[in-house]
Backbone as XML, in Angstrom:
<?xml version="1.0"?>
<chain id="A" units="angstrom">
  <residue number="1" name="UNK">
    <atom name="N" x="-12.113" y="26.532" z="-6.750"/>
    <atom name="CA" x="-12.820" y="25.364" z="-7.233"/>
    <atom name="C" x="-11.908" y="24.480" z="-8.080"/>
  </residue>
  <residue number="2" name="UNK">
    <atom name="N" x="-11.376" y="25.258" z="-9.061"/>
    <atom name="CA" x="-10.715" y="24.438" z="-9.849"/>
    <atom name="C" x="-9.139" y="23.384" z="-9.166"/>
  </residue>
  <residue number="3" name="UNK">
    <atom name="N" x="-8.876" y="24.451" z="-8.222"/>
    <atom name="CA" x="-7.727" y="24.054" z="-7.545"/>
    <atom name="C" x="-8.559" y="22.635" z="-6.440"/>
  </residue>
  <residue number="4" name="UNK">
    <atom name="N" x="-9.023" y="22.700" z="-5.939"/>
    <atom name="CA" x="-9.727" y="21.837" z="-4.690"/>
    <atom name="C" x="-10.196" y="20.394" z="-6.195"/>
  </residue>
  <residue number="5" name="UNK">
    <atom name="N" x="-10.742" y="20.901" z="-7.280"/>
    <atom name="CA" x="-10.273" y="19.609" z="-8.855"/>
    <atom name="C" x="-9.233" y="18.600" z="-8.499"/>
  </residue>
  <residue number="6" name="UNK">
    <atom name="N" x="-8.204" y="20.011" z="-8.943"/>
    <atom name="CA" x="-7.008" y="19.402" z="-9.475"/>
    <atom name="C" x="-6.181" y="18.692" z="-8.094"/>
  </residue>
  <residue number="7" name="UNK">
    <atom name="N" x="-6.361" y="18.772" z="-6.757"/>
    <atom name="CA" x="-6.040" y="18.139" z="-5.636"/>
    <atom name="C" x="-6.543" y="16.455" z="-5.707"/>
  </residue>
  <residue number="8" name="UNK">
    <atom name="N" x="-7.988" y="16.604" z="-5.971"/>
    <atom name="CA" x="-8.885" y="15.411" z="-6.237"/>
    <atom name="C" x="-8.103" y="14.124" z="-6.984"/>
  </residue>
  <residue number="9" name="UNK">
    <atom name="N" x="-7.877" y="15.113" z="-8.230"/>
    <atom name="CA" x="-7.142" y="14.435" z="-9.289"/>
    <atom name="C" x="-5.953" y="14.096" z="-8.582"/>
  </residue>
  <residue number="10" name="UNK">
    <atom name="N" x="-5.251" y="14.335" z="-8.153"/>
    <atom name="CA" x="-3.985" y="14.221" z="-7.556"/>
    <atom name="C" x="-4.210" y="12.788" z="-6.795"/>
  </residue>
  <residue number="11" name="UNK">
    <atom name="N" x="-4.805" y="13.170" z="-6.215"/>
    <atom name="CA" x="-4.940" y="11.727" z="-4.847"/>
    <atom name="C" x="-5.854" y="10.610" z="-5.440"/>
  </residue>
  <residue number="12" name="UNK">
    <atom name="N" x="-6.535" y="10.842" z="-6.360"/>
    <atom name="CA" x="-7.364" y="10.115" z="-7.052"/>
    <atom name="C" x="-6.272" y="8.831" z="-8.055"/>
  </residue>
  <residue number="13" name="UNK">
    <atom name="N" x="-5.198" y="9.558" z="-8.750"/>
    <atom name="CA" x="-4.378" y="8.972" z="-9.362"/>
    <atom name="C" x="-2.906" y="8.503" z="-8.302"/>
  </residue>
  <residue number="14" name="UNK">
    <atom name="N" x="-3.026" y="8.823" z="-7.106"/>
    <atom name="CA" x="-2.176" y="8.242" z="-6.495"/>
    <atom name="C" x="-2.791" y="6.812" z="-5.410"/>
  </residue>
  <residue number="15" name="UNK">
    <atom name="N" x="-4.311" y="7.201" z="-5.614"/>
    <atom name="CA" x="-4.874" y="5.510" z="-5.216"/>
    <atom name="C" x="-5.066" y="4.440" z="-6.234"/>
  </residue>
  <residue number="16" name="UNK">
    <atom name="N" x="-5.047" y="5.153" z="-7.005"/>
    <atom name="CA" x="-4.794" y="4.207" z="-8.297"/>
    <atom name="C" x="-3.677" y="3.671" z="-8.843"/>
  </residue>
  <residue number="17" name="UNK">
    <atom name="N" x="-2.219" y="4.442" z="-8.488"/>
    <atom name="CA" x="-1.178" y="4.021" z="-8.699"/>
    <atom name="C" x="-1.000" y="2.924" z="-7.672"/>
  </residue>
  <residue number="18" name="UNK">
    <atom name="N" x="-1.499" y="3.332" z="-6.969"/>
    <atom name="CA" x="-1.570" y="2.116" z="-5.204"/>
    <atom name="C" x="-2.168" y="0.566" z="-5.654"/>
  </residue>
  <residue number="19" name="UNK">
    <atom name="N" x="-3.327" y="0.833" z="-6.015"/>
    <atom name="CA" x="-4.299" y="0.119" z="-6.365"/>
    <atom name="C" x="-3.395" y="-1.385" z="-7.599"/>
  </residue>
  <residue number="20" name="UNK">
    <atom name="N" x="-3.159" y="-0.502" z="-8.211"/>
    <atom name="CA" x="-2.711" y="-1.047" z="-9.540"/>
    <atom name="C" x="-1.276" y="-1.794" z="-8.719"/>
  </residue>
  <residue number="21" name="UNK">
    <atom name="N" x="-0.260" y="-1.515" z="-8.251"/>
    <atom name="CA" x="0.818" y="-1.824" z="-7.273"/>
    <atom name="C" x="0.872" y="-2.611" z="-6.607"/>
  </residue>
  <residue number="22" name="UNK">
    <atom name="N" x="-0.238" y="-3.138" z="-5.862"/>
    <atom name="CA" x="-0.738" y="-3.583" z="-5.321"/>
    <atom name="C" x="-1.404" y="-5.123" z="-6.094"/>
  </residue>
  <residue number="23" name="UNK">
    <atom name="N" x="-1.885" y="-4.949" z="-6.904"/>
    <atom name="CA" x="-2.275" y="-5.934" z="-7.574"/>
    <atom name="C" x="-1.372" y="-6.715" z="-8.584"/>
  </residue>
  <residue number="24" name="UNK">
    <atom name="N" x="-0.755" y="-5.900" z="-9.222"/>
    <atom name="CA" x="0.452" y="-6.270" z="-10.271"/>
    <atom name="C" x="1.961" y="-5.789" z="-9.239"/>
  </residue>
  <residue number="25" name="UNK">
    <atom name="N" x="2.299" y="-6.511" z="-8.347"/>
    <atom name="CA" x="3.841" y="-5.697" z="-7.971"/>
    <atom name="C" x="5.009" y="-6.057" z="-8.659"/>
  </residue>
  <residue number="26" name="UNK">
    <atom name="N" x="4.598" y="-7.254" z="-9.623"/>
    <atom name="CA" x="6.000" y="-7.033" z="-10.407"/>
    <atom name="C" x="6.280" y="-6.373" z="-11.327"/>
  </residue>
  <residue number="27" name="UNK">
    <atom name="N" x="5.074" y="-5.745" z="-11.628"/>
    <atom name="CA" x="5.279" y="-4.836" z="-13.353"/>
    <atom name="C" x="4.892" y="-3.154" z="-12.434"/>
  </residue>
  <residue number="28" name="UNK">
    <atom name="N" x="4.340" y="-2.812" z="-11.316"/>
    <atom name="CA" x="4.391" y="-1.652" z="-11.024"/>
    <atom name="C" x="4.645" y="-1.467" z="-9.276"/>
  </residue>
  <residue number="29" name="UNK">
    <atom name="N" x="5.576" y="-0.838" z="-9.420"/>
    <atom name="CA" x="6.153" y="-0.300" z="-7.560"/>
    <atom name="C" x="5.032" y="0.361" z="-6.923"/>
  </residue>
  <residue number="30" name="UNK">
    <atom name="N" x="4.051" y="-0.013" z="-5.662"/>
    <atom name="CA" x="3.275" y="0.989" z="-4.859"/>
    <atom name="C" x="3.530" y="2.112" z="-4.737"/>
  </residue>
  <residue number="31" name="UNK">
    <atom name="N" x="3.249" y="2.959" z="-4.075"/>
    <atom name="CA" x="3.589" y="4.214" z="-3.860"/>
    <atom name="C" x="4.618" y="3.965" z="-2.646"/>
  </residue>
  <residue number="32" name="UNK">
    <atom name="N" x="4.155" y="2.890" z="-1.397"/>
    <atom name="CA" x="4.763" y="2.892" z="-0.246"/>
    <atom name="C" x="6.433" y="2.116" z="-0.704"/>
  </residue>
  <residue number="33" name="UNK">
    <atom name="N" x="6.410" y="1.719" z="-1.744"/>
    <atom name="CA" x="7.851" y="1.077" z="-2.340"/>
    <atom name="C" x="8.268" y="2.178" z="-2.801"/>
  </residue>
  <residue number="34" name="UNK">
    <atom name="N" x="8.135" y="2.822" z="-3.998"/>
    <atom name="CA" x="8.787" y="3.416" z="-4.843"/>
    <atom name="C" x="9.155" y="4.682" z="-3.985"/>
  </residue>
  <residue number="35" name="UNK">
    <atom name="N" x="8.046" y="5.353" z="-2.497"/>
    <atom name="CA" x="8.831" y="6.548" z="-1.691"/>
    <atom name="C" x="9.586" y="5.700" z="-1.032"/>
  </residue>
  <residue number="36" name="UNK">
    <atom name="N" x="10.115" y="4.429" z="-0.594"/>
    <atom name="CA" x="11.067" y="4.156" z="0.160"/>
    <atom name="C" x="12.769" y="3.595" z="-0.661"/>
  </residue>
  <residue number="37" name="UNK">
    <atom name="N" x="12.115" y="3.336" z="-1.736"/>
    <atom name="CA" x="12.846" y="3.724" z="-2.717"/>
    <atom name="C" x="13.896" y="5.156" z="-3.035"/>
  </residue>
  <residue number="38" name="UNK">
    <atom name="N" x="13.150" y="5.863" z="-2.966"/>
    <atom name="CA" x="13.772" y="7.190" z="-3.093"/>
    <atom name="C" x="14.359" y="7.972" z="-1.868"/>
  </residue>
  <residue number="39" name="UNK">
    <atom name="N" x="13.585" y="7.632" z="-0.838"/>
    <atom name="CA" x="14.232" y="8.069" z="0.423"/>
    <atom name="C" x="15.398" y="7.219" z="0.734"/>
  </residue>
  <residue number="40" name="UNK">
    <atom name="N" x="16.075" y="6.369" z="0.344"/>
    <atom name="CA" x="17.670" y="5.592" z="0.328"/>
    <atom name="C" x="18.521" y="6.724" z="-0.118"/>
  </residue>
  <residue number="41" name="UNK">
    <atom name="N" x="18.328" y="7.625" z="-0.936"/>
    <atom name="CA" x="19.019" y="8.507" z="-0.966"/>
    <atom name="C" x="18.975" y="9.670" z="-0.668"/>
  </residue>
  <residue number="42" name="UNK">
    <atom name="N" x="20.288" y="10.565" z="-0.313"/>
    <atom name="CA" x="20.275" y="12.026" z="0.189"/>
    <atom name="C" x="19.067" y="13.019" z="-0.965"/>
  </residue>
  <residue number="43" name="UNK">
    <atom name="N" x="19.205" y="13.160" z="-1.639"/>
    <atom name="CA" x="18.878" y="13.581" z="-2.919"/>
    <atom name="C" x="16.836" y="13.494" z="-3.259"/>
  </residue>
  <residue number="44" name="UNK">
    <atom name="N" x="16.843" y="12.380" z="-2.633"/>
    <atom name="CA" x="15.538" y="11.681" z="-2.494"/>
    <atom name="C" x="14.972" y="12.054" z="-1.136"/>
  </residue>
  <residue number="45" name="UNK">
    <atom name="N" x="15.663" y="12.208" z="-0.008"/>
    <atom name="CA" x="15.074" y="12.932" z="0.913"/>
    <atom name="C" x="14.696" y="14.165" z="0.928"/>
  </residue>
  <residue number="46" name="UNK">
    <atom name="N" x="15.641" y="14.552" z="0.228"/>
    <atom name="CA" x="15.656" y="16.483" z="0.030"/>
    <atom name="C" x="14.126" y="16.511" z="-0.581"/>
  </residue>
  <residue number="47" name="UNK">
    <atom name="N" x="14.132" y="15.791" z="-1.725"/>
    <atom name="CA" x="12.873" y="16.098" z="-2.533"/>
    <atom name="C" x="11.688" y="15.560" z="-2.004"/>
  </residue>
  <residue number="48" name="UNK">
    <atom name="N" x="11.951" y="14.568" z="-1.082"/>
    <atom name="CA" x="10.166" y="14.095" z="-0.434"/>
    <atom name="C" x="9.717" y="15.491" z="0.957"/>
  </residue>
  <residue number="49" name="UNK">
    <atom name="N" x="11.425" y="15.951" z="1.546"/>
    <atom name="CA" x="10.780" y="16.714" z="2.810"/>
    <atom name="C" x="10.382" y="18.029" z="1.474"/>
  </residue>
  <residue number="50" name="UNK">
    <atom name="N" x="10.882" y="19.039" z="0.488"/>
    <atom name="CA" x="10.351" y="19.352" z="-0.193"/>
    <atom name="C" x="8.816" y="19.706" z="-0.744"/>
  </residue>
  <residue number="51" name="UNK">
    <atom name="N" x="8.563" y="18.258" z="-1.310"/>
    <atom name="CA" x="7.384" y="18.249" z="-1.275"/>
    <atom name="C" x="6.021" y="18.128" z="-0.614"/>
  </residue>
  <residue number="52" name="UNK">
    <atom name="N" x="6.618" y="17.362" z="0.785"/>
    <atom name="CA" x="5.980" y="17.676" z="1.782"/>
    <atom name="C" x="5.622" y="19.017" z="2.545"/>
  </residue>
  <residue number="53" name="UNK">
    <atom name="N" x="6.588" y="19.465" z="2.412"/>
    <atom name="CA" x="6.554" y="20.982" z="2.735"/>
    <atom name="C" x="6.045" y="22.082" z="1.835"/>
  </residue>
  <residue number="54" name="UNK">
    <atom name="N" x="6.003" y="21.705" z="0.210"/>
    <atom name="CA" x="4.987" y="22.531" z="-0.595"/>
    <atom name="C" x="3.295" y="22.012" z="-0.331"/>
  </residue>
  <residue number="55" name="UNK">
    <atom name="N" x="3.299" y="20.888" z="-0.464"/>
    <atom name="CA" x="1.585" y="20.381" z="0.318"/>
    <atom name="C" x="0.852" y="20.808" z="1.563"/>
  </residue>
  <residue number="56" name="UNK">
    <atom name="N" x="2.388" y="20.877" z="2.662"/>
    <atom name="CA" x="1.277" y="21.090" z="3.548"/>
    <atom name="C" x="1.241" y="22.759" z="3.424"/>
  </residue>
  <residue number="57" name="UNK">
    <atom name="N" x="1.988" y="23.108" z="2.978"/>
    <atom name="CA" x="1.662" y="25.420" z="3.300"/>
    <atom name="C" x="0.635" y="25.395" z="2.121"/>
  </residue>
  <residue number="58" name="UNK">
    <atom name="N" x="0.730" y="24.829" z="0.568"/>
    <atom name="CA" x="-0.394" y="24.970" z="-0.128"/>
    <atom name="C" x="-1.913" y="24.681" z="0.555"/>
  </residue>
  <residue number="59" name="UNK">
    <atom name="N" x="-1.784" y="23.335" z="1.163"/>
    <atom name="CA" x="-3.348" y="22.756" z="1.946"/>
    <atom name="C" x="-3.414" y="24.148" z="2.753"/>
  </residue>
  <residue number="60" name="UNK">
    <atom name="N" x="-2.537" y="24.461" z="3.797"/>
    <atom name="CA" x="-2.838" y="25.144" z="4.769"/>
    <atom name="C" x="-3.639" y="26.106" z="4.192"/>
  </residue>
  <residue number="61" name="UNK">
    <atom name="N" x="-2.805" y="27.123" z="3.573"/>
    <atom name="CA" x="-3.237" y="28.499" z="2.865"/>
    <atom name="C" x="-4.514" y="28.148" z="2.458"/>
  </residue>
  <residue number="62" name="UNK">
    <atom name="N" x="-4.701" y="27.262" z="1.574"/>
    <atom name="CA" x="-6.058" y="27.298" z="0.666"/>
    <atom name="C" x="-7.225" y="26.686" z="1.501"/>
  </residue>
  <residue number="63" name="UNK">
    <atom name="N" x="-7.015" y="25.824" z="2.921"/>
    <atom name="CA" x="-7.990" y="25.446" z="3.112"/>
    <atom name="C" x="-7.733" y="25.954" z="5.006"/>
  </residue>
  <residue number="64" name="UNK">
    <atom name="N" x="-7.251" y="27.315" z="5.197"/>
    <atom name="CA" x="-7.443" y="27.824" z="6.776"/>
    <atom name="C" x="-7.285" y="29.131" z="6.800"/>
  </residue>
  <residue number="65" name="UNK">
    <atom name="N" x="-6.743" y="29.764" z="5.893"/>
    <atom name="CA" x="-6.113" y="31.017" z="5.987"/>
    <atom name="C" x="-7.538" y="31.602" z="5.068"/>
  </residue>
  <residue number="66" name="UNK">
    <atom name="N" x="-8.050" y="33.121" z="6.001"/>
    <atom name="CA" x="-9.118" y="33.539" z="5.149"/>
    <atom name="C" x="-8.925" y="34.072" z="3.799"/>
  </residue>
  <residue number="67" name="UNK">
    <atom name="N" x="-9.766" y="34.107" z="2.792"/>
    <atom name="CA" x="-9.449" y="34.769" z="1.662"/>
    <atom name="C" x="-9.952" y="36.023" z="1.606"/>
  </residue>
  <residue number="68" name="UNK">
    <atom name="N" x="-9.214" y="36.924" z="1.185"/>
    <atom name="CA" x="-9.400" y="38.424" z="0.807"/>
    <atom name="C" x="-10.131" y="38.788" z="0.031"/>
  </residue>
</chain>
């Protein structure tokens, strides 16, 4: 429960970072800027495939794999 929260929260504050980005782009980078931003570099790729790859085995596990 608490985890399926704190996901909420997650995406909740990343439409809002959007949101806000979106409306103000000179005082705040979107999300779709600031990851293309970071993917210009080696360093920045490492860490987006990374984190992509901790999201999707976390989603998987917690929302396909039965619990014990």
């Amino acid at each position: 429960m608490n985890t399926t929260a704190l996901w909420l929260v997650v995406v909740i504050a990343g439409a809002c970072i959007e949101l806000i980005g979106r409306l103000r782009p000179n005082s705040v980078a979107s999300l779709r800027r600031g990851l293309s931003m970071s993917a210009e570099h080696t360093s920045g790729r490492i860490l987006l495939i990374v984190f992509w790859l901790f999201v999707g085995v976390h989603l998987f596990a917690r929302y396909t794999l039965p619990h014990h």
